[in-house]
C-alpha positions, -999 to 999 in steps of 0.1 A, spaced: 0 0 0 9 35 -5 5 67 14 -7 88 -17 -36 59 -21 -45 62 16 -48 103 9 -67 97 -18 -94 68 -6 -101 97 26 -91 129 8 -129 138 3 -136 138 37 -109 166 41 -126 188 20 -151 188 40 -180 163 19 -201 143 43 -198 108 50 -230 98 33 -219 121 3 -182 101 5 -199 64 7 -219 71 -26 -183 76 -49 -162 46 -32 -128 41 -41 -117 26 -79 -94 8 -64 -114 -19 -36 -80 -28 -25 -69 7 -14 -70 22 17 -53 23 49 -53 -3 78 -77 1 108 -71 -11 144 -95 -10 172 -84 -19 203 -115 -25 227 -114 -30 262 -141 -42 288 -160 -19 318 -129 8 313 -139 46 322 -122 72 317 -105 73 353 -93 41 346 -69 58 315 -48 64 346 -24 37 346 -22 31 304 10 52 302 20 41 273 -15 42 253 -20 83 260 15 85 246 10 63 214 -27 67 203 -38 97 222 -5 122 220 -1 112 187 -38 116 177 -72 128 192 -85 122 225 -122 126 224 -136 137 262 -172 136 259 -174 98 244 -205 76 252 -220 41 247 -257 40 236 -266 10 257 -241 4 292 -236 -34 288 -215 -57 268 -233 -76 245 -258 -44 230 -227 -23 234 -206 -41 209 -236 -51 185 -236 -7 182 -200 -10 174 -201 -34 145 -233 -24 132 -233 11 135 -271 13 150 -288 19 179 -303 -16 194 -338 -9 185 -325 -9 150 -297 -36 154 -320 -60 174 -299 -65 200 -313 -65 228 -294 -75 261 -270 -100 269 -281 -136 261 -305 -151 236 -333 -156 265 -338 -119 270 -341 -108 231 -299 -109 230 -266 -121 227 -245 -139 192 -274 -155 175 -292 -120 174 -265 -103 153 -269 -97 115 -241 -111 102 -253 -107 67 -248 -68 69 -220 -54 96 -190 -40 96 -161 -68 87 -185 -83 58 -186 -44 43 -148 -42 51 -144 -78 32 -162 -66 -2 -139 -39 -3 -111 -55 2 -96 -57 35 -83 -88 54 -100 -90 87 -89 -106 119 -113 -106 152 -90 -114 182 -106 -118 220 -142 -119 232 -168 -112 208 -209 -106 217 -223 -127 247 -232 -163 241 -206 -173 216 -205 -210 217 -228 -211 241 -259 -209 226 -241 -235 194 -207 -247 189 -185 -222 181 -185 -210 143 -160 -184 125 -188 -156 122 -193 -139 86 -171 -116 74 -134 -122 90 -104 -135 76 -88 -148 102 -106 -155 138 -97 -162 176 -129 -159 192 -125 -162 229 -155 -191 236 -184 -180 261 -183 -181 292 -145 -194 296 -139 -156 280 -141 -143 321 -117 -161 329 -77 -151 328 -64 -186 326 -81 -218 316 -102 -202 290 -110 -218 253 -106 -199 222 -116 -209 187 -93 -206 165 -100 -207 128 -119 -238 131 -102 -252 161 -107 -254 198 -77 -243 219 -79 -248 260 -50 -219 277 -37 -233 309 -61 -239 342 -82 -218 361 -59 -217 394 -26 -222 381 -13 -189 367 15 -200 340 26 -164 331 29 -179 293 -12 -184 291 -22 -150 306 -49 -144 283 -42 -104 276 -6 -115 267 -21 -145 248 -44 -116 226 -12 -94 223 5 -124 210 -18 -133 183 -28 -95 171 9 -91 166 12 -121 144 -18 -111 125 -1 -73 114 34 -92 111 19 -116 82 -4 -91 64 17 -61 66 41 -76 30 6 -80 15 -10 -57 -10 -40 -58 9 -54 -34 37 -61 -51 69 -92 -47 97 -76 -58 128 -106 -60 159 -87 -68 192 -112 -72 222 -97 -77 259 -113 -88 292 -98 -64 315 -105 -43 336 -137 -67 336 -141 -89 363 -136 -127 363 -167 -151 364 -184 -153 401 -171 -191 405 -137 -183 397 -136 -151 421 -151 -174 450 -117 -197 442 -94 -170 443 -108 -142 460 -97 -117 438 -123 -96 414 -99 -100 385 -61 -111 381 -31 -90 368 -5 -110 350 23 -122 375 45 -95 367 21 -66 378 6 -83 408 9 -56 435 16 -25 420 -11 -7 429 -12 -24 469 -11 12 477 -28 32 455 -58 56 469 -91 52 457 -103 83 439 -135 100 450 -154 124 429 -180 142 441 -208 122 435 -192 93 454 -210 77 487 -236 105 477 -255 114 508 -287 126 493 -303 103 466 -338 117 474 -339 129 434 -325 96 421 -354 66 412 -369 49 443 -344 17 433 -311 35 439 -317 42 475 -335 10 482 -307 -12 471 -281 13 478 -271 19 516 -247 46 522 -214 34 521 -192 20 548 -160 18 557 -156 -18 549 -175 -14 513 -153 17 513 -128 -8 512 -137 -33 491 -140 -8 461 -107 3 468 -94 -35 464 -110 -40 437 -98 -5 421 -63 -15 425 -67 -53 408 -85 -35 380 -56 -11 374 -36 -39 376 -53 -58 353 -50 -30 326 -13 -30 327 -6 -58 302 -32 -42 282 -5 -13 281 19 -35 272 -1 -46 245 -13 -12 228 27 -6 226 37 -37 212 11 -32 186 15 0 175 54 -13 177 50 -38 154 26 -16 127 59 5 129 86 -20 119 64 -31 93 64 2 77 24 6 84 18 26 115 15 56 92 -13 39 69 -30 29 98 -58 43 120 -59 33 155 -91 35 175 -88 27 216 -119 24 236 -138 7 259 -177 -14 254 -193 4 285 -181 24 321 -182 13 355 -193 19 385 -173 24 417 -190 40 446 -206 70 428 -242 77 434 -237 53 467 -238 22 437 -204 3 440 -202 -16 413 -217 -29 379 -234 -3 351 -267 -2 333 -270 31 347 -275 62 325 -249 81 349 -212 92 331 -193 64 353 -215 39 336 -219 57 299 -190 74 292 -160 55 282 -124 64 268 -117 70 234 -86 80 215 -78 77 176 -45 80 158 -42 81 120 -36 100 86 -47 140 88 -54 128 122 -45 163 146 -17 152 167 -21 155 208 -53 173 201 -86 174 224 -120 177 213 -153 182 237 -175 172 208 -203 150 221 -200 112 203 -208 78 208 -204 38 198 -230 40 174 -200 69 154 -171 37 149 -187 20 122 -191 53 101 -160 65 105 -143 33 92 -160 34 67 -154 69 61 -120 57 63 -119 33 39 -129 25 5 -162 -5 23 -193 10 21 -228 1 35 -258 -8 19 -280 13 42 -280 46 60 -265 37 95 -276 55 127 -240 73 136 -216 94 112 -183 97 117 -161 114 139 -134 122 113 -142 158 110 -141 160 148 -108 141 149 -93 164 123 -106 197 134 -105 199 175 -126 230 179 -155 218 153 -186 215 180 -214 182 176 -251 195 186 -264 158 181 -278 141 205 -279 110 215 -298 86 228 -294 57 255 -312 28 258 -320 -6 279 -346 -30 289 -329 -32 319 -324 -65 345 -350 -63 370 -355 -35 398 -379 -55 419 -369 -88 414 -337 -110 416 -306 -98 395 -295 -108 363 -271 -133 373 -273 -157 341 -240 -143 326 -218 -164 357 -208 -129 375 -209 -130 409 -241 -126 428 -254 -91 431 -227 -81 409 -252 -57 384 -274 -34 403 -313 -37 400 -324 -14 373 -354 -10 358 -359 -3 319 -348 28 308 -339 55 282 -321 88 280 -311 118 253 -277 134 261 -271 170 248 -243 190 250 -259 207 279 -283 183 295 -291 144 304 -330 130 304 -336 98 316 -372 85 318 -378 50 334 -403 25 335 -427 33 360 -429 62 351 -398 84 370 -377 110 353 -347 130 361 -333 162 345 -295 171 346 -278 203 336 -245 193 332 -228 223 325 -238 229 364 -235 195 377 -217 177 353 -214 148 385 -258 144 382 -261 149 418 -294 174 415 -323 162 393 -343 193 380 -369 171 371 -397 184 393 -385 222 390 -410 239 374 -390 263 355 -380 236 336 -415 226 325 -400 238 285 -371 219 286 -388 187 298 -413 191 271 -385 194 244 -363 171 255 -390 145 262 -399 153 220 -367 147 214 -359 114 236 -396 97 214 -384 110 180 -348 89 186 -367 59 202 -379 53 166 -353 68 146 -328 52 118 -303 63 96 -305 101 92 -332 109 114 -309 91 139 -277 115 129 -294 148 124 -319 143 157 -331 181 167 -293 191 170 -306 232 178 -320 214 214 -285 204 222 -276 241 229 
């Protein structure tokens, strides 16, 4: 491949012409374009960017670090179905996190997503790590549409960092045992191994490569394998320990003392915080933190490798994260599903051609934005309008602002009645929340619930959500508009979903 091509395959998207103006006049040339790498990891939030060193320096000081980066839908499985399909989930299907709640592998389209439109064009494609939920659980394991090469970490082995199955182009491969921690079957290190192999033997080729890397941590191990070693998730052997002493961080919304304005479920299942829970967050801060070290690693021997091969500069590379965490704020200490920014918002950093280096942006984006800008990217195009657009523009011009909104979206796991514990987490490990949706502005957060509760945010004021302004009546307008707004997206697709009453967002 050659530079000039790359310019050329992405050079209308520098002039300024719109994504779904660029995807009608695809490259002559299917096998032009420049690589893409997306590097994906699991429950990260932004606060947890503090001990990836390494990736600020290579993807974010070399590139874009967007601030104001959200998922759609706070869970895994729906999470991921938005990344590859570039839709919201009442247009992807996607539902939750298994098939028995309108969810999980067997609900994806593989007929139409993203490596299938990268494949027409084409790009070699490699999946490496844990895909959507259920993957050969609900039937053996298969080598989904659309990738070149495969190593599809097998559910629910995935959650666990030795002793877990992958399949691997059509075969079945068992790393190590659950308890004994052979430092040579880490599973990050395992990933790192294989994603560096894959850029090592399609660097020489004509081709453009798709390379979709998809790590475990900071995510927890599976409840059973916790219960064995008492420890929420395990760092490799080399980084055990080296955050025994770091402080947990408290923002203000933290052990909040007043949840009066949050939905009846939050202070029901959410006692103010003790010392010893105190603690216990702080533990399991620390083995996160750890756990994202060889993740580190990994981001620099990647990038590492794409620059001895002569392809880092051909290459776009995307770093994020499928959904937040939460860690104490809002009194909730742990799990997600919650419309708040420690459960939403997530990291995300891009490096690449026209790229502005060490640049910030503020503009407001989300999951359902990757699959548009890779194809904006590249030559692949879709064969329908998706709901996101992509964040190029943004990623090439810092100060350009985004008035879309966007909207969030779950059926929830149950507020009243027993957890969802199906997925093998420890017990009580989610919190109890009902259904929901939300529209995020620039300016302001509206999350209506089943059951009818609502709660209003300005977050240029409180940008922590710790005073709903839902029952003020001087907000009685805004409600009203941003309640138009929230049913319009509810039903939205394609453009309706990208150009969504963007003067509200003000």
């Amino acid at each position: 491949m050659k530079l000039l091509a790359v310019l050329a395959a992405i050079g209308t998207a520098v002039a300024g012409v719109s994504w779904a103006a660029a995807q009608e006049s695809p490259a002559d040339d299917p096998a032009a374009g420049p690589n893409v790498v997306v590097l994906m990891t699991d429950d990260q939030t932004v606060r947890d960017m503090a001990p990836l060193s390494r990736t600020r320096r290579l993807i974010g000081g070399a590139g874009v670090t967007f601030t104001r980066s959200y998922v759609s839908y706070p869970v895994c499985c729906p999470s991921r179905a938005t990344f590859l399909t570039g839709q919201y989930a009442h247009n992807n299907g996607v539902h939750c996190l298994y098939a028995w709640c309108g969810g999980g592998y067997g609900r994806l389209n593989q007929r139409e997503y993203l490596p299938v439109w990268l494949e027409r064009a084409g790009y070699a494609t490699a999946h490496i790590g844990k895909f959507l939920n259920g993957y050969g659980r609900e039937r053996p394991p298969d080598i989904p549409r659309g990738w070149t090469e495969w190593y599809g970490l097998v559910d629910h082995s995935t959650y666990r960092m030795w002793g877990y199955t992958m399949y691997e182009n059509g075969r079945r491969r068992t790393y190590g045992r659950t308890l004994r921690e052979t430092p040579r079957y880490y599973q990050t290190d395992v990933l790192r191994e294989r994603a560096v192999g894959f850029i090592r033997r399609r660097a020489p080729d004509d081709a453009p490569f798709f390379l979709s890397v998809a790590f475990l941590a900071p995510h927890h191990e599976s409840g059973y394998t916790q219960r064995l070693t008492g420890q929420l998730v395990r760092a490799a052997p080399r980084h055990q320990g080296r955050f025994a002493n770091a402080a947990l961080r408290k923002p203000p919304n933290f052990n909040e003392r007043d949840v009066s304005d949050k939905p009846w479920f939050i202070g029901r299942w959410n006692r103010p915080l003790t010392r010893r829970r105190e603690a216990a967050i702080t533990i399991r801060m620390r083995e996160r933190w750890e756990s994202l070290l060889a993740v580190d690693e990994a981001v620099a021997a990647i990038v590492g490798e794409l620059r001895r091969s002569g392809e880092l500069d051909e290459t776009y590379v995307i770093f994020t994260s499928d959904n937040g965490y939460m860690q104490g704020e809002h009194r909730v200490p742990l799990g997600k599903m919650l419309p708040y920014d420690p459960s939403t918002r997530v990291p995300l950093l891009i490096r690449g051609p026209l790229v502005q280096s060490g640049g910030r942006t503020r503009a407001l984006v989300g999951n359902i934005d990757l699959a548009p800008t890779i194809l904006d990217a590249t030559p692949a195009t879709a064969p329908d309008a998706l709901d996101g657009r992509s964040i190029l523009p943004f990623a090439r011009n810092v100060r350009r602002r985004s008035l879309r909104p966007l909207l969030h979206e779950t059926v929830g796991n149950g507020a009243r009645g027993r957890a969802n514990t199906r997925e093998g987490k420890a017990r009580n490990e989610q919190p109890r929340v009902p259904a929901w949706r939300a529209v995020r502005t620039t300016r302001w957060l509206y999350v209506d619930y089943k059951g009818g509760h609502r709660e209003l945010y300005d977050l240029k004021r409180d940008p922590a959500q710790m005073n709903s302004l839902a029952g003020d009546p001087r907000r009685r307008v805004r409600l009203r508009t941003l309640r138009r707004i929230l049913s319009d997206l509810t039903r939205c697709a394609g453009s309706e979903c990208r150009e969504g009453a963007a003067a509200a967002a003000r």
